[in-house]
C-alpha positions in Angstrom: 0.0 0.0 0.0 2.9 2.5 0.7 5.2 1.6 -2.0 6.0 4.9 -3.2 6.7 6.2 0.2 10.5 5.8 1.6 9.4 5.6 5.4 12.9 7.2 6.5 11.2 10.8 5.4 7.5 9.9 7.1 7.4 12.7 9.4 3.7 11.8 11.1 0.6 9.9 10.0 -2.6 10.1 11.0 -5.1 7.0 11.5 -8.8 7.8 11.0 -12.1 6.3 10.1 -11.8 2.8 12.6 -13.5 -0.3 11.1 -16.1 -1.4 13.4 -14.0 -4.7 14.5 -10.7 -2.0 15.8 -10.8 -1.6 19.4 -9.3 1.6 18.6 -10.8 5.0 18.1 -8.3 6.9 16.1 -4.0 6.2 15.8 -1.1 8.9 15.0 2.5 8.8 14.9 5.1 11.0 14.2 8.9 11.0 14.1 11.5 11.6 17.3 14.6 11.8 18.5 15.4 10.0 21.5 19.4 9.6 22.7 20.2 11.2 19.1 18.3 8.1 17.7 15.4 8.7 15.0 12.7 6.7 15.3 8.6 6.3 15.4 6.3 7.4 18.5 3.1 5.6 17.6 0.0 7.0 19.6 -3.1 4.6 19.7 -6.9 6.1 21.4 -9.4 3.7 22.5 -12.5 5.7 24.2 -10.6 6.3 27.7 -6.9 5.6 27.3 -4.0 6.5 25.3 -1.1 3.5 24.3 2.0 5.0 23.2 4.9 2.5 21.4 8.0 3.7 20.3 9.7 1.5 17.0 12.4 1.6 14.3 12.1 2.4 10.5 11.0 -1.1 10.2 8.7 -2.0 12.8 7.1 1.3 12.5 6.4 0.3 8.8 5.0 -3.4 9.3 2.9 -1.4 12.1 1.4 1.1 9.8 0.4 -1.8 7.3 -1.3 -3.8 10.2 -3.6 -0.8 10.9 -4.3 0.0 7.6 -5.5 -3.8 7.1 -6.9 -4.4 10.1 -7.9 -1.3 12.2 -8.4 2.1 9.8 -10.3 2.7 6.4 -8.2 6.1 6.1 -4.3 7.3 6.6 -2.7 10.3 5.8 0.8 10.0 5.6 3.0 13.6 6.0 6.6 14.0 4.2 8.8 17.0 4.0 7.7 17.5 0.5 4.1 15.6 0.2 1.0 14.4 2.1 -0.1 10.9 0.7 -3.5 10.0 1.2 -5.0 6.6 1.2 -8.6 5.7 1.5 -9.9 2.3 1.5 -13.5 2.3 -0.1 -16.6 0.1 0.7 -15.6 -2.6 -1.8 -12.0 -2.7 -0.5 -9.9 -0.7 -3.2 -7.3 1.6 -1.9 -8.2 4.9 -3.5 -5.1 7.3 -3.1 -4.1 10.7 -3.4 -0.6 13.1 -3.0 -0.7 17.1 -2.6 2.1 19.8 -1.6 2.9 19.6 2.1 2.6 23.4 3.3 2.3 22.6 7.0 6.5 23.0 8.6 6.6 19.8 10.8 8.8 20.0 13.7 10.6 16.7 14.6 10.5 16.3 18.8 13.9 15.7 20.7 13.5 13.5 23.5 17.3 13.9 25.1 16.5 15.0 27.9 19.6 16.1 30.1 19.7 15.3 33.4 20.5 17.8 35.9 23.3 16.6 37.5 24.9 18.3 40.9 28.4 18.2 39.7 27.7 19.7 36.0 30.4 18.2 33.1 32.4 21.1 31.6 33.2 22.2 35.4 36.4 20.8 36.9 36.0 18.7 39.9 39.6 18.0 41.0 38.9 15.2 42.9 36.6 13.8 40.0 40.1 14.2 37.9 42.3 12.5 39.8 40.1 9.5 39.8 40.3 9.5 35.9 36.2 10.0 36.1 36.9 13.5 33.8 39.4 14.9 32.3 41.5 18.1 32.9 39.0 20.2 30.7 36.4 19.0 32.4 35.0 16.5 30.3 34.1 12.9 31.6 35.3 10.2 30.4 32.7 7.8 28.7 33.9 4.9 30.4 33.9 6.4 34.0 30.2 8.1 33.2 27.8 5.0 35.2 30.8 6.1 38.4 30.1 10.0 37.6 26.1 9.0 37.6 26.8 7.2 41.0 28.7 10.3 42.5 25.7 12.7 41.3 23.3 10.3 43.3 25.5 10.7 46.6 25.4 14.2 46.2 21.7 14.3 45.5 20.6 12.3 48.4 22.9 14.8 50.6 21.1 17.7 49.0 17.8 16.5 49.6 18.9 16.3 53.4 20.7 18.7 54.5 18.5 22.4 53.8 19.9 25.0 56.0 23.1 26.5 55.1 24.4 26.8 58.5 28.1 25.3 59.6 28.2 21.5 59.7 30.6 19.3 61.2 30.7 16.0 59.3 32.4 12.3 60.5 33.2 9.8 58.0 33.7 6.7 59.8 35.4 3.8 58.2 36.5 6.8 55.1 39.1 4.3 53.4 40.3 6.1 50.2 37.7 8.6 50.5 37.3 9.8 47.0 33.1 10.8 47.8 34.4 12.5 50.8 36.8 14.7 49.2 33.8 15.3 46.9 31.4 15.4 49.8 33.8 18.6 51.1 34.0 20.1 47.5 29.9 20.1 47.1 29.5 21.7 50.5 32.2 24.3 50.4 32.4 25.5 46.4 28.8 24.3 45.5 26.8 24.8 48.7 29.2 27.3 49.9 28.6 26.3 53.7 31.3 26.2 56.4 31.8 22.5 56.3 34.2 20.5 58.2 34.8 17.0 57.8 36.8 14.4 59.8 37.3 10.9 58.0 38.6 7.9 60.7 39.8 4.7 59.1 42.0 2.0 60.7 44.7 1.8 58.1 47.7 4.2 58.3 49.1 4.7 54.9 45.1 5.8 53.6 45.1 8.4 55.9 48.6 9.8 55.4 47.4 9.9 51.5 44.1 11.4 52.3 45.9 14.0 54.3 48.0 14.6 51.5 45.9 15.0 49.0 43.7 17.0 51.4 46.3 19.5 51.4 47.2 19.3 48.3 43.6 20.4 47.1 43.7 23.7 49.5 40.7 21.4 52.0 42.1 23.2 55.0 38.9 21.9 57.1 39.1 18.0 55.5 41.5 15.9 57.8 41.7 12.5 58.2 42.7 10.7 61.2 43.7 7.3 62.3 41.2 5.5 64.6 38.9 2.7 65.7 35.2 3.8 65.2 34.2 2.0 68.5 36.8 3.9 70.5 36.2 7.0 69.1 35.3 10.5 70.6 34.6 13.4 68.5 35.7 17.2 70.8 32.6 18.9 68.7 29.2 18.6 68.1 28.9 16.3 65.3 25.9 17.4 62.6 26.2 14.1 59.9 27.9 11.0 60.1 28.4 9.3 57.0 29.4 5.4 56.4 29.9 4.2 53.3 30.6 0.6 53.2 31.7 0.5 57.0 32.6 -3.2 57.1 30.3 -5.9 59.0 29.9 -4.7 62.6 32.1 -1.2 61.9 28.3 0.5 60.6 27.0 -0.7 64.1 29.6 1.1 66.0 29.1 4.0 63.6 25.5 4.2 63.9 25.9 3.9 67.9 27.9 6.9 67.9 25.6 8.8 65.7 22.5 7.8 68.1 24.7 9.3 71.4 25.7 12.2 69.8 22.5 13.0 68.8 24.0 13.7 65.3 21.1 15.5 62.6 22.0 13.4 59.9 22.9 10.2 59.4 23.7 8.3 56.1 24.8 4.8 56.3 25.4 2.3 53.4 26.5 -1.1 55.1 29.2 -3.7 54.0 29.9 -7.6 54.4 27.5 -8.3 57.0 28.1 -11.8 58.6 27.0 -11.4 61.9 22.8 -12.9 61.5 24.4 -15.0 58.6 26.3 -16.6 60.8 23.5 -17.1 63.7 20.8 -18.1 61.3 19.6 -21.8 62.0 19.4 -24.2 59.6 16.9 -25.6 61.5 14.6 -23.5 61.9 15.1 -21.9 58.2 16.1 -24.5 56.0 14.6 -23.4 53.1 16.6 -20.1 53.1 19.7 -21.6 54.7 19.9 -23.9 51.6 20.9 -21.8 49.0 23.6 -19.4 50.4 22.9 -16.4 48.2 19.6 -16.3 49.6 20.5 -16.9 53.1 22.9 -13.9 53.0 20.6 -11.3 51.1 18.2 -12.3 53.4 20.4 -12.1 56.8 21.6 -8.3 55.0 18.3 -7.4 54.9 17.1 -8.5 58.4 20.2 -6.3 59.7 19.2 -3.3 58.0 15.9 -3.8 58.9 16.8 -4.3 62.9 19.0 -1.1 62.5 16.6 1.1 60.8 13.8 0.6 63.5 16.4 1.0 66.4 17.3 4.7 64.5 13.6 5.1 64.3 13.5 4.1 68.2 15.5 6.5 69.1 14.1 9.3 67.0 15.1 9.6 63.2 12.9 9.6 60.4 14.6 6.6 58.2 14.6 6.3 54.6 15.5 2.8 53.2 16.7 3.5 49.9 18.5 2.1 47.0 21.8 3.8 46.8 23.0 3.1 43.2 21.5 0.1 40.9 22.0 -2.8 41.9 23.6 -4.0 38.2 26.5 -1.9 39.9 26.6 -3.2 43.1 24.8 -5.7 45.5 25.4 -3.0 48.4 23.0 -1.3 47.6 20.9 0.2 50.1 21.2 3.2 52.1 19.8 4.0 54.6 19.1 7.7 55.9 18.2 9.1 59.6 17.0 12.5 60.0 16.6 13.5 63.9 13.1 14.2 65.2 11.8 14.9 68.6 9.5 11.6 68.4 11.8 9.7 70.8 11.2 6.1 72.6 7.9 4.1 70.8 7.9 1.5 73.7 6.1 -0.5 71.3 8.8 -0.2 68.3 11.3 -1.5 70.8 8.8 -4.6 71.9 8.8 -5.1 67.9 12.6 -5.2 67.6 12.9 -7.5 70.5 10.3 -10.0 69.1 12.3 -9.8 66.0 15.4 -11.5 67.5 13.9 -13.3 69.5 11.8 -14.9 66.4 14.9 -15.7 64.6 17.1 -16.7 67.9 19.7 -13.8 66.8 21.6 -10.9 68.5 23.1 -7.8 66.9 25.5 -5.7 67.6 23.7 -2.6 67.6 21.0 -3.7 69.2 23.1 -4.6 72.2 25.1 -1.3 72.2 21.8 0.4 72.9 19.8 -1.6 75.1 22.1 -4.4 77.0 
């Protein structure tokens, strides 16, 4: 039926007259960009909702045949240079028509940029000593999923923290710290806030590094000190404490800390946890115990979900969230405290306590609070 059109220079079509069988009321489509891709957005009515399919050249072409057959008597097809009309009449011929397009047709772009924190074209010099951009600014195509991540971070931060008073920030467990040399850079060159940011970690030679590079970046209020996060005792009110990947027990400690020093803010994504793996009963859970990926996603999540309700005990708002996608990483989740003045649910507790006793487990945090 549309031999003499080349569908590469279809621009939009428009569906009318529905055969009585259709279950559709009228049909469009028209041409759009998406990621600097052509291709067809085809728009389908029935009387109370709309169906919308993107396709390729070719699908879009056996699609438009299908509804011609099947679903339309009439379709007006619109090129740069002509509108083609065909018409199917009572008896079945295909009556057809061409004229001079007048009407300018203006082809949709669908890349839609996302509004990233840390905007491409603006050096981050933490971002380029990580090899995630490049000295102009630019970054590199292979590092962009690791740029996307960073943006996230940096989003979740900007959703919490809304003043733009001073803030004194711990990063427990800081390791190489890349996100917290970014962390500093969003808050003091983006944010411009007085920030000040502590990172502990257990290994000496990081923190020498991280000192260095502190230093050599002009962060005179990022320092990084050696330390054990269950011995450790901040001299100032502490606003945020961050763990990223704080290893097995390490984010209970962390979390502890954050609970006595009443911090605002807390923003926790745990690592390697082993303690409930390693308490669960085969027992009493043999169908999870038998397949050890299970058992361990499920022991993670029991432990996250122990620890979130004790942050909720003792006042935070918690956010359980997903932290980047999980084809990236299967530490995933993060999970965020914001303090509140609704302290001590007696009956939260009870629930916590049932909990563990359900599954014949302790935890660490758990018993850092209440034993």
């Amino acid at each position: 039926m549309f031999k003499n059109i080349v569908v590469s220079e279809i621009q939009k079509v428009i569906f009318s007259i529905p055969v009585k069988e259709s279950k559709y009321i009228k049909a469009n489509a028209k041409k759009i960009i998406i990621k600097d891709v052509e291709c067809f957005q085809l728009a389908l009515y029935t009387k109370t909702q709309v169906f919308h399919e993107n396709m390729n050249e070719v699908e879009f072409e056996v699609k438009m045949t299908k509804l011609m057959e099947t679903g339309f008597k009439q379709v007006e097809v619109y090129t740069k240079e002509y509108i083609y009309g065909y018409k199917i009449s009572s008896k079945g011929k295909v009556l057809s028509n061409r004229r001079i397009n007048t009407e300018e047709i203006k082809i949709t772009t669908h890349n839609k940029e996302k509004n990233y924190i840390l905007k491409e074209g603006i050096v981050v010099p933490p971002l380029v000593d990580l090899g995630i951009m490049t000295e102009s600014g630019k970054v590199v195509k292979s590092y962009y999923d690791k740029y996307k991540q960073i943006n996230k971070f940096l989003e979740i931060i900007d959703d919490t923290v809304k003043s733009d008073e001073k803030i004194n920030i711990i990063d427990f467990g800081c390791g190489k710290s890349y996100l917290t040399f970014i962390l500093y850079y969003y808050f003091s060159e983006i944010r411009k806030i007085d920030v000040n940011i502590t990172g502990l970690d257990l290994k000496k030679e990081v923190i020498e590094d991280c000192n260095k590079i502190s230093e050599k970046y002009g962060y005179t209020n990022l320092s990084f000190q050696l330390g054990d996060i269950s011995l450790y005792k901040p001299k100032d009110k502490v606003d945020m404490i961050i763990t990223l990947h704080a290893c097995d027990t390490a984010t209970d400690y962390a979390l502890y800390h954050a609970i006595k020093l009443e911090s605002k803010y807390i923003l926790s994504v745990p690592c390697c946890q082993h303690e409930i793996n390693a308490q669960m009963s085969k027992n009493s859970f043999e169908l999870m115990n038998k397949y050890g990926l299970v058992k361990e996603r499920f022991s993670s999540l029991l432990t996250d979900s122990i620890r979130a309700n004790i942050l909720e005990y003792y006042g935070y708002k918690v956010n359980v969230m997903e932290f980047i996608d999980i084809v990236h990483s299967p530490k995933n989740i993060l999970i965020k405290g914001i303090l509140t003045e609704n302290k001590y649910n007696e009956n939260l507790k009870k629930e916590i306590i049932d909990t563990l006793n359900k599954f014949n487990i302790t935890q660490t945090l758990y018993k850092l609070c209440f034993e």
